[in-house]
C-alpha positions as a Python dict, from the first residue, in 0.01 Angstrom:
ca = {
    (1, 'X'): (0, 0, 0),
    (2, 'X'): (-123, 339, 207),
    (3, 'X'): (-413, 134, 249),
    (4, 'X'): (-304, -209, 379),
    (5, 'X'): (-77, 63, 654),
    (6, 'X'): (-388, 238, 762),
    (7, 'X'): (-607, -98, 826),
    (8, 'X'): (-291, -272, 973),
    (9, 'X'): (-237, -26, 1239),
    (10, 'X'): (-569, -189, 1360),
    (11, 'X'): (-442, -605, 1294),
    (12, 'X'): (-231, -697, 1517),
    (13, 'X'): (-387, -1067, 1549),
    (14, 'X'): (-171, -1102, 1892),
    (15, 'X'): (-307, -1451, 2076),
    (16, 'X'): (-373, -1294, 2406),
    (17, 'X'): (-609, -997, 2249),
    (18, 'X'): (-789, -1280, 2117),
    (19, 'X'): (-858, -1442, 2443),
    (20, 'X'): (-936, -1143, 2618),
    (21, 'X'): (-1260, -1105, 2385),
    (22, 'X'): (-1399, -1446, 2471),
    (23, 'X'): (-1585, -1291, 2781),
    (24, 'X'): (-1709, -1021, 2616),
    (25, 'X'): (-2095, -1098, 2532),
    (26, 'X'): (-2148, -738, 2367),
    (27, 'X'): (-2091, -662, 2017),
    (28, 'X'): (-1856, -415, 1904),
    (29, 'X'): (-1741, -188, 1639),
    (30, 'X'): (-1385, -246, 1473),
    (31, 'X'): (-1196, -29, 1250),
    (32, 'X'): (-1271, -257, 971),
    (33, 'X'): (-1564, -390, 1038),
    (34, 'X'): (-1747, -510, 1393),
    (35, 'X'): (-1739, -817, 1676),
    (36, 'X'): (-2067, -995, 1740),
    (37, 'X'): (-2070, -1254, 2002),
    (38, 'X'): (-2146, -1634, 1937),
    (39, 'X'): (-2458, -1703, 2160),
    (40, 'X'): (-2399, -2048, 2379),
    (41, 'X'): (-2067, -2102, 2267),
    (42, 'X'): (-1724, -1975, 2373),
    (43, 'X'): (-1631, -1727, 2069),
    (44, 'X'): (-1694, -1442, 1814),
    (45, 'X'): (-1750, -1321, 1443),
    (46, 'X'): (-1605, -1058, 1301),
    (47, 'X'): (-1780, -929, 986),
    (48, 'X'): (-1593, -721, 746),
    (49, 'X'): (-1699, -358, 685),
    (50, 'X'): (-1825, -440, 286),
    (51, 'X'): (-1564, -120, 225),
    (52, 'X'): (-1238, -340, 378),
    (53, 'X'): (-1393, -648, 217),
    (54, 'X'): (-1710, -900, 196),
    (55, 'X'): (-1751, -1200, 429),
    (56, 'X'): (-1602, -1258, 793),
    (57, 'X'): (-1351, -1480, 1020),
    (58, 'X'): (-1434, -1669, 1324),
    (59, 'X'): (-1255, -1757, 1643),
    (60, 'X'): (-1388, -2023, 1851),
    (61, 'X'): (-1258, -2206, 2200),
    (62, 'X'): (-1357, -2622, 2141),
    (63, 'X'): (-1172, -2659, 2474),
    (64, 'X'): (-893, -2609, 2708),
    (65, 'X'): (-596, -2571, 2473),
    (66, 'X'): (-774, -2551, 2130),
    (67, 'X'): (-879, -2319, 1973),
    (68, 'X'): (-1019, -2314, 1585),
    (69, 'X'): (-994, -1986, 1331),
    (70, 'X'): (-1215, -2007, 1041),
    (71, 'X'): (-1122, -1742, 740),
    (72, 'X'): (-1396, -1706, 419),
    (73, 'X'): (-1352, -1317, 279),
    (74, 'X'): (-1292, -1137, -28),
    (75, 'X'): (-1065, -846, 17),
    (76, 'X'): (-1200, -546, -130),
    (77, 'X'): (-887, -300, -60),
    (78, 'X'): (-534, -433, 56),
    (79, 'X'): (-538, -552, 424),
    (80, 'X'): (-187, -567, 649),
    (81, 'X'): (-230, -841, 874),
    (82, 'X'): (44, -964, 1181),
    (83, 'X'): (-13, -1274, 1355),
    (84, 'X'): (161, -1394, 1634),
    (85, 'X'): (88, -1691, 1818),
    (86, 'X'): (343, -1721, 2065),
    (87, 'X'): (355, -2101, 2235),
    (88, 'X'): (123, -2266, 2037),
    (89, 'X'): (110, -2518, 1737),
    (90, 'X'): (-72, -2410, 1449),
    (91, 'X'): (-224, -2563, 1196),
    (92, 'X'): (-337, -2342, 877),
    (93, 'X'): (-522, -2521, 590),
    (94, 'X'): (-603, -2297, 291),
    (95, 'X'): (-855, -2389, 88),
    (96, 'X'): (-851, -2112, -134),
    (97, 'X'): (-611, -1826, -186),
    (98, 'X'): (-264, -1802, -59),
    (99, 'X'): (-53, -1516, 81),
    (100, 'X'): (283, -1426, 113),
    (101, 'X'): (399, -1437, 465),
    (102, 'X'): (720, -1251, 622),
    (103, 'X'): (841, -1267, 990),
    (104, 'X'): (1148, -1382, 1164),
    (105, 'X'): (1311, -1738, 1258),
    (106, 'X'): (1237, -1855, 883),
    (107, 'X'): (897, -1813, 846),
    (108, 'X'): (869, -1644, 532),
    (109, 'X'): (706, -1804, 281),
    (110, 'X'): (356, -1813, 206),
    (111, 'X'): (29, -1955, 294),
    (112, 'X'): (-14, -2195, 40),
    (113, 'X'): (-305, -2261, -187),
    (114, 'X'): (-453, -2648, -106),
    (115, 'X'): (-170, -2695, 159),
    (116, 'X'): (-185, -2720, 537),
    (117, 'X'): (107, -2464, 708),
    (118, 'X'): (252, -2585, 1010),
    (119, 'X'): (506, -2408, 1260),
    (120, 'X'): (532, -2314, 1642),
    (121, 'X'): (640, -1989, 1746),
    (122, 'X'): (798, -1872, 2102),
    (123, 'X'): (627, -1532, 2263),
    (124, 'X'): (729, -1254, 2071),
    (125, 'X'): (721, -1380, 1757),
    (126, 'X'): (534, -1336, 1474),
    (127, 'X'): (469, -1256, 1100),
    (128, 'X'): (272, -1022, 888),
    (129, 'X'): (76, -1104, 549),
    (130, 'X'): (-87, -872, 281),
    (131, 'X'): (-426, -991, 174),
    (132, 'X'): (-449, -795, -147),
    (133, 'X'): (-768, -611, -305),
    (134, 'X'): (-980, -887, -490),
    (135, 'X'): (-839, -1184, -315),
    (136, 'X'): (-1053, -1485, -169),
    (137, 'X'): (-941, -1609, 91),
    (138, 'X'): (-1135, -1950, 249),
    (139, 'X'): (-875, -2152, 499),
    (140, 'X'): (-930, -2275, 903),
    (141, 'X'): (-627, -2243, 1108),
    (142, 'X'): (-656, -2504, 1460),
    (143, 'X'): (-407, -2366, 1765),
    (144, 'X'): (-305, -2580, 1967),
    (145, 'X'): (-128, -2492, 2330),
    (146, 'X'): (231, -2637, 2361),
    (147, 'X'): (190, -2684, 2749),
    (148, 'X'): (-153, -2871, 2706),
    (149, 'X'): (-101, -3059, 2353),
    (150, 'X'): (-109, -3409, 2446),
    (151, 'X'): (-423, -3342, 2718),
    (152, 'X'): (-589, -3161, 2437),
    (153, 'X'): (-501, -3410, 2159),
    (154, 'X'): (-491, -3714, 2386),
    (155, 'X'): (-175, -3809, 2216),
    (156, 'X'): (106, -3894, 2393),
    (157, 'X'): (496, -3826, 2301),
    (158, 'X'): (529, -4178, 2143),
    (159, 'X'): (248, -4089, 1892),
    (160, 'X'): (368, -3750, 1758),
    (161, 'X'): (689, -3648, 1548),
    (162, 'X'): (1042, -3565, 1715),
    (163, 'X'): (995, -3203, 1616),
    (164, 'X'): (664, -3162, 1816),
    (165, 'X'): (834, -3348, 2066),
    (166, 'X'): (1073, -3100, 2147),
    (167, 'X'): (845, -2797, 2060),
    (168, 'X'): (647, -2923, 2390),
    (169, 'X'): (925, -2957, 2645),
    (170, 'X'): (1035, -2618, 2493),
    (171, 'X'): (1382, -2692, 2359),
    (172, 'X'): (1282, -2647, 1986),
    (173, 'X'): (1043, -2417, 1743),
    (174, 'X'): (832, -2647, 1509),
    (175, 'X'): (1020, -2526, 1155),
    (176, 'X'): (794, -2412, 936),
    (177, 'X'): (673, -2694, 665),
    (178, 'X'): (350, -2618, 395),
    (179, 'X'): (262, -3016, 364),
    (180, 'X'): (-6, -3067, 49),
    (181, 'X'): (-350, -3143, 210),
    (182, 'X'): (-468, -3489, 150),
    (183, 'X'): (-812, -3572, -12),
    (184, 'X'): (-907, -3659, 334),
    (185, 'X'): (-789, -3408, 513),
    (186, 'X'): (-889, -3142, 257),
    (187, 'X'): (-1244, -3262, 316),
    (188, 'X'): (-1201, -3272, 702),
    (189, 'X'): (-1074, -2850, 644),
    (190, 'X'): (-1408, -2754, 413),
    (191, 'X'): (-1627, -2980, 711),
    (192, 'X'): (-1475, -2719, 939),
    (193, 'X'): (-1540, -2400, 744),
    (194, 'X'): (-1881, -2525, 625),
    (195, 'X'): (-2039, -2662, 919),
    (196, 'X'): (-2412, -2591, 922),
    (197, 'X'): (-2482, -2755, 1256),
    (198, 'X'): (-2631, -2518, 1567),
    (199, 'X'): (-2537, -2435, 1920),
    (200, 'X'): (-2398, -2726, 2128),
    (201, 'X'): (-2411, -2980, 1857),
    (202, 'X'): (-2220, -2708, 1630),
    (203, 'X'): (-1926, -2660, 1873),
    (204, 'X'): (-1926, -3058, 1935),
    (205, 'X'): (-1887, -3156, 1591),
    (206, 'X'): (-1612, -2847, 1550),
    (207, 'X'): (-1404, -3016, 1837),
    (208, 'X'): (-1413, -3356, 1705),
    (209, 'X'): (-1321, -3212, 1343),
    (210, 'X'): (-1070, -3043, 1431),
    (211, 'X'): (-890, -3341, 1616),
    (212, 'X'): (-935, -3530, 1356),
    (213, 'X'): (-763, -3281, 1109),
    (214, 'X'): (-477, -3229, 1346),
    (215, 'X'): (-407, -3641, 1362),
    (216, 'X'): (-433, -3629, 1020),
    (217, 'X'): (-192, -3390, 940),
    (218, 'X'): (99, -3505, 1230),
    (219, 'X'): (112, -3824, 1059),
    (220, 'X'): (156, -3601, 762),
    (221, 'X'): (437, -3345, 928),
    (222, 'X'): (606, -3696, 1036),
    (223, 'X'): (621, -3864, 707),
    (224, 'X'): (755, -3508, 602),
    (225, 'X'): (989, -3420, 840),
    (226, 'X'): (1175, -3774, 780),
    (227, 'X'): (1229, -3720, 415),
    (228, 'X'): (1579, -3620, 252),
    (229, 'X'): (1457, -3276, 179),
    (230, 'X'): (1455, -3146, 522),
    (231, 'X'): (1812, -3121, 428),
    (232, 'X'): (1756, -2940, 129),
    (233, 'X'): (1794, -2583, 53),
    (234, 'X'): (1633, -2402, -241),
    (235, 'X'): (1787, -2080, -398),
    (236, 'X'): (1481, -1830, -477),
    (237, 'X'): (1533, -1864, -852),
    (238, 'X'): (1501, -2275, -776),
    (239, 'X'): (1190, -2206, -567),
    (240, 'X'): (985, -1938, -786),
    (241, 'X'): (1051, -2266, -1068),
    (242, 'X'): (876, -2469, -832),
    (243, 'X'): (617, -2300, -787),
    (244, 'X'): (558, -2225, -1139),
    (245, 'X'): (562, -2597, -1187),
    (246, 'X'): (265, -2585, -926),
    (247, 'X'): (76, -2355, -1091),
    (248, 'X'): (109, -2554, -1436),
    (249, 'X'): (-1, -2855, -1231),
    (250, 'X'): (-285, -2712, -1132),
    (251, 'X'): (-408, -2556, -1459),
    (252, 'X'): (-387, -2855, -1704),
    (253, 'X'): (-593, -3080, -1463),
    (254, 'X'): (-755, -3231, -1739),
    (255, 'X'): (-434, -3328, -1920),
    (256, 'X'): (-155, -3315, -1665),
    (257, 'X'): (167, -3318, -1747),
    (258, 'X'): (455, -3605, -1660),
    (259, 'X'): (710, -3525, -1438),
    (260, 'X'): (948, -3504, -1755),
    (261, 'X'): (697, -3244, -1920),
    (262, 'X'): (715, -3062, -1611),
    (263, 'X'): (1065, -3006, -1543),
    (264, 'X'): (1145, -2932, -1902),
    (265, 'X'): (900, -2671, -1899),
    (266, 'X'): (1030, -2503, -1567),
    (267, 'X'): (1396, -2527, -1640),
    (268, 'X'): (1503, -2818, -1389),
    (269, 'X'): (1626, -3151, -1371),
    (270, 'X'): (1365, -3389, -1286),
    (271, 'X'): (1516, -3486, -914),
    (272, 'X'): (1557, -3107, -838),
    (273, 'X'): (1175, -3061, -930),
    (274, 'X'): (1101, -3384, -701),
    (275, 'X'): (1276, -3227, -373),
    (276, 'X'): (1151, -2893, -457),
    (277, 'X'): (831, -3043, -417),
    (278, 'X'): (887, -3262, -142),
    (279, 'X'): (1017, -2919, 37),
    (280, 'X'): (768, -2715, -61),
    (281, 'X'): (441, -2901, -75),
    (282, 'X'): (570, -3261, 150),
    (283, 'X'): (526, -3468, -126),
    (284, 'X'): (595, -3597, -481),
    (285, 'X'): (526, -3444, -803),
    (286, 'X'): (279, -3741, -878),
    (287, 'X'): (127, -3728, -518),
    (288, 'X'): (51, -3354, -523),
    (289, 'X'): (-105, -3415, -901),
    (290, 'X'): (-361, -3645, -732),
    (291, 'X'): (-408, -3472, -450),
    (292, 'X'): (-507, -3179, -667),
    (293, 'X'): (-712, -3410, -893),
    (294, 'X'): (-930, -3516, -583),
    (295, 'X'): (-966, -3196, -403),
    (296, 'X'): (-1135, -3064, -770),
    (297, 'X'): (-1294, -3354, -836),
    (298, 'X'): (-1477, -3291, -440),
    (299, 'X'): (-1549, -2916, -557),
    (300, 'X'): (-1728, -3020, -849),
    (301, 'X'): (-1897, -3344, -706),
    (302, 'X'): (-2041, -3095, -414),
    (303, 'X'): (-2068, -2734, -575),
    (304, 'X'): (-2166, -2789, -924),
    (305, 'X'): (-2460, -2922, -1176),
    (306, 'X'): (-2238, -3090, -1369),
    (307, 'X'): (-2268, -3515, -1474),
    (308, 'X'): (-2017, -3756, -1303),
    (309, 'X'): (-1887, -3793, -1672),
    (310, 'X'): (-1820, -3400, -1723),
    (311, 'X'): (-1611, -3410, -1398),
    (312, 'X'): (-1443, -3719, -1474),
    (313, 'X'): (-1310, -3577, -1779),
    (314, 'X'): (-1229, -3233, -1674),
    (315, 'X'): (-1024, -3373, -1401),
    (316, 'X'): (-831, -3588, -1647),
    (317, 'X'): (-1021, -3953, -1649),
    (318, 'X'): (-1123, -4073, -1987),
    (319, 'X'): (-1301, -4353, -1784),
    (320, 'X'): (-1579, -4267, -1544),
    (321, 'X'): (-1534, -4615, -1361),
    (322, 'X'): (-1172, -4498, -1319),
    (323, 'X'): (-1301, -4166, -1146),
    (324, 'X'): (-1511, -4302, -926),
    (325, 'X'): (-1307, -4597, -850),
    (326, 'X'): (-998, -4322, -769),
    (327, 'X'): (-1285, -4055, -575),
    (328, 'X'): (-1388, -4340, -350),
    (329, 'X'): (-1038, -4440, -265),
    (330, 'X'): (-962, -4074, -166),
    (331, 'X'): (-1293, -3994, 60),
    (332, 'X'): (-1431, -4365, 102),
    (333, 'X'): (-1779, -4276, -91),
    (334, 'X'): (-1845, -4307, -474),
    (335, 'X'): (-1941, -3943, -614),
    (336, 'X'): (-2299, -3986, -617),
    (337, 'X'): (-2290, -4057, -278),
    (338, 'X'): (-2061, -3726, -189),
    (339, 'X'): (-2326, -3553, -379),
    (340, 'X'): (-2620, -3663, -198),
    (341, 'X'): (-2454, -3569, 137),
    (342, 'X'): (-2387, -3226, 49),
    (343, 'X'): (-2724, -3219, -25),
    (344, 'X'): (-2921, -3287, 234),
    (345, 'X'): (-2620, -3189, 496),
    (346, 'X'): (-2696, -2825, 726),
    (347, 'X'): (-2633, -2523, 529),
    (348, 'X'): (-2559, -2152, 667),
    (349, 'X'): (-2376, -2032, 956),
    (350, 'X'): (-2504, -2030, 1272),
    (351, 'X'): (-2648, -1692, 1393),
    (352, 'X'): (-2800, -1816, 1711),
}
């Protein structure tokens, strides 16, 4: 941990140092790495020194009151991060990794693996993470500025949760809630990481993508935050089940277990597993099962060599019509199709 201390005394990801760089048109060094502009667009890249770790994070103004943070890095020595984004509405999508966060007014938890966190903070407030040595890390976080959401958004209050609601006229925090990422809107978060496009047309399609994410995922907070298990407390024994149960979910893709399976092998009752999930990851057991089914099924569709058939039944479908029948009703094209687009769509990240 000497480590993570020595390269945290450097990471305080405050909101306001972050704005201050946006002038700044001249590259710099950093402790752990250095800052290089973005050339005709309002932002920067940091690239990691290859001894901290390999790859680099992004922070990009799309316009007044939003702001998008994209994360793809493999830590090569433990890294002590604090974050504090005081006023805003964030919107944290990880698409690979997950980290255990700590900080005050009950935001510890963690950054969740295939889930979207959301929470508002107040000034002053914050919360740290470890990334630890080895770890990739690949998620986009949007920020969103309480006193400019709606003219940002062009929402209005009739269109958004009670919570958010309240965060805006400033009576209320947004509570902390991980919410599993749809098919949809996991495809939306890999759009915003991967985007190949250049220049104006880069930062265009970034601004529409990231709206688009952010309705998607405050219909999500609303279904969420109406369910019984807002009013649900787990004990830390009940929660590390849980999220054993996750991780069993997510290795036996190919056969996955029933919800019976799954609580016997965890220890719990089968409606104690289904609000721990609905607390944990916004949804049911079955939901976040297909949920995890698609977002594989669009790894391997985009990423890989492999058949339509050899996906089909490593994700569980003895069928192929079945998997492409349930991949088209998730992202609204048939595999092949997915496949071509990634294909021919822009690859690389723009250097310009």
């Amino acid at each position: 941990m000497e480590e993570a201390v020595i390269v945290g005394a450097h990471a305080h990801r405050d909101f306001d140092s972050l704005l201050s760089v946006l002038a700044s048109k001249s590259a710099e060094r950093l402790p752990d790495g250095w800052r290089e502009p973005i050339l005709d667009d309002a932002g920067y890249r940091c690239i990691y020194d290859k001894r901290f770790a390999t790859g680099e994070w992004e922070f990009r103004q799309l316009q007044d009151g939003l702001w998008l943070i994209t994360v793809d890095m493999v830590a090569q020595r433990s890294l002590f991060r604090r974050h504090s984004f005081g006023r805003k509405l964030v919107l944290t999508a990880v698409l690979n990794g997950g980290v255990e966060i700590s900080g005050s007014q009950g935001l510890d938890g963690e950054l969740s693996n295939g889930c979207c966190t959301v929470y508002g903070m107040d000034h002053g407030e914050g919360f740290e993470t470890v990334y630890e040595r080895g770890q990739s890390l690949r998620w986009v976080s949007i920020i969103i500025d309480r006193d400019l959401l709606f003219e940002a958004t062009g929402l209005g209050p009739r269109d958004v949760p009670d919570a958010i609601n309240q965060f805006v006229s400033g009576t209320a925090r947004v509570p902390y809630r991980n919410i599993m990422l749809s098919p949809n809107a996991y495809y939306v978060a890999t759009q915003l990481l991967e985007c190949g496009m250049q220049a104006g047309y880069r930062r265009a399609y970034l601004s529409a993508k990231a709206l688009e994410f952010v309705y998607l995922m405050l219909q999500e907070f609303g279904a969420a935050s109406s369910c019984d298990a807002d009013r649900m407390t787990l004990s830390p024994k009940e929660r590390a089940k849980v999220k054993r149960a996750m991780r069993y979910l997510k290795a036996s893709l190919d056969e996955p277990p029933n919800i019976a399976e799954l609580a016997y092998a965890v220890d719990m009752t089968r409606q104690k597993l289904q609000l721990g999930f609905r607390h944990l990851y916004g949804d049911t057991v079955g939901s976040v099962r297909d949920k995890l089914r698609a977002e594989h099924a669009l790894e391997l569709v985009k990423n890989s060599n492999k058949s339509m058939i050899e996906i089909a039944l490593e994700i569980g479908y003895g069928h192929p019509p079945s998997f492409t029948r349930a991949f088209k009703a998730a992202f609204g094209v048939s595999p092949i199709q997915m496949r071509r687009m990634a294909q021919f769509a822009p690859k690389g990240t723009d250097r310009s």
